[in-house]
N, C-alpha and C positions, 0 to 999 in steps of 0.2 A: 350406517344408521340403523338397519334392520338386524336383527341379531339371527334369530330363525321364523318362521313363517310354515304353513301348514295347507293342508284340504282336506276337504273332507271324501272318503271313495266308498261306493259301494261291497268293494268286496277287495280287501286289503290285497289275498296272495296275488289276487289276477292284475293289481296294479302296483305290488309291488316286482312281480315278472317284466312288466313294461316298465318300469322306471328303474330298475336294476339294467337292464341294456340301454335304455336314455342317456341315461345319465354317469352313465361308463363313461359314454363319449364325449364329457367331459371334465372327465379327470374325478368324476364324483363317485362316492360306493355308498354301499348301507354301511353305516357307521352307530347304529342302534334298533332296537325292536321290547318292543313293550308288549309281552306272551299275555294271551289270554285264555280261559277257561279250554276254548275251543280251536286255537290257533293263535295267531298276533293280530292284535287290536291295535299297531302302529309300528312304523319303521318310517326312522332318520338317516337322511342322507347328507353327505356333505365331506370335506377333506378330514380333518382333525376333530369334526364333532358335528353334529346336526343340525344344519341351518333349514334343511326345508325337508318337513312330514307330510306321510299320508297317513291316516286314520279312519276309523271309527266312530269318533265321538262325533264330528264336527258336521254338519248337513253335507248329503253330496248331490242331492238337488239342485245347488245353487252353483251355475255354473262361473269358474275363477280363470282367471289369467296371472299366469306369472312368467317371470324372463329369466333366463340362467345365463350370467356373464359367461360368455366364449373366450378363450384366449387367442386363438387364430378364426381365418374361414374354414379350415377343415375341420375345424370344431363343428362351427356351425352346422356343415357338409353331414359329416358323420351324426351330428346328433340326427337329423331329418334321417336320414338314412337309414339308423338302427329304431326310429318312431315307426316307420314304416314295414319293417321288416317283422315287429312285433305286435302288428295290429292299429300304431295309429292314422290317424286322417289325414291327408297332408290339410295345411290352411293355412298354406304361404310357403312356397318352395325358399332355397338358399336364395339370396342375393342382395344386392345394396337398393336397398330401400329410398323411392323417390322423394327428393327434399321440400318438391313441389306439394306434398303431402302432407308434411311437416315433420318428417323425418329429418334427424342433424344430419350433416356432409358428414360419409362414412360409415353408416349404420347398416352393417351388413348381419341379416336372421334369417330364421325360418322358423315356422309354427305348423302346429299339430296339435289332433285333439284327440287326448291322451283316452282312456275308454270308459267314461263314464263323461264325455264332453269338455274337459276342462280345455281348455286355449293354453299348449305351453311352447316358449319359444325359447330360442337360444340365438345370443346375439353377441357381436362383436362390433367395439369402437372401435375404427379404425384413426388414426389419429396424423 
């Protein structure tokens, strides 16, 4: 349904250093960058083309949540893992998320907030 999607960061290279190891872990790399005057003013990530940016242009005031489909747990595992090792927050370890909550049967994540506050998680259906 979503093609790519975006945020807006403070200061590009210090978040694209942490989302270059995030998002290693799973299976994603920079796959574009958009040079500016004084450095890059944005960099896409994603397998074959850039479904999700960080930039410049967009507020980074406003704090955002987004989810990144896992293929396994040790997706999930690892992503938290290399969040933390590069500065971010934990804000919800790995694990299978209570239904009582209103999480589906099998919803196993983890969340971090990435360095300028955003909420990112990585999550696996288990099926």
């Amino acid at each position: 349904m979503i093609d790519h999607t975006g945020i807006g960061v403070a200061n590009v290279a210090r978040s694209a250093a942490f989302y270059d190891a995030v998002l290693a872990a799973l299976g994603l790399c920079r796959v574009a960058q958009l040079p500016a005057n004084s450095g890059v003013d944005a960099v896409g990530y994603g397998r074959d083309y850039p479904s999700f940016w960080i930039d410049r242009f967009h507020p980074h005031s406003t704090k955002q949540h987004t989810a990144f489909a896992a293929r396994s747990r040790a997706e999930v595992d690892a992503f938290h893992a290399a969040a933390l090792q590069v500065g971010g927050v934990d804000n919800g370890p790995p694990g299978l998320r209570d239904t009582a909550s209103g999480y589906p049967t099998g919803y196993y994540a983890a969340f971090v907030l990435d360095p300028d506050g955003n909420n990112m998680e990585a999550v696996y259906r288990e099926r």
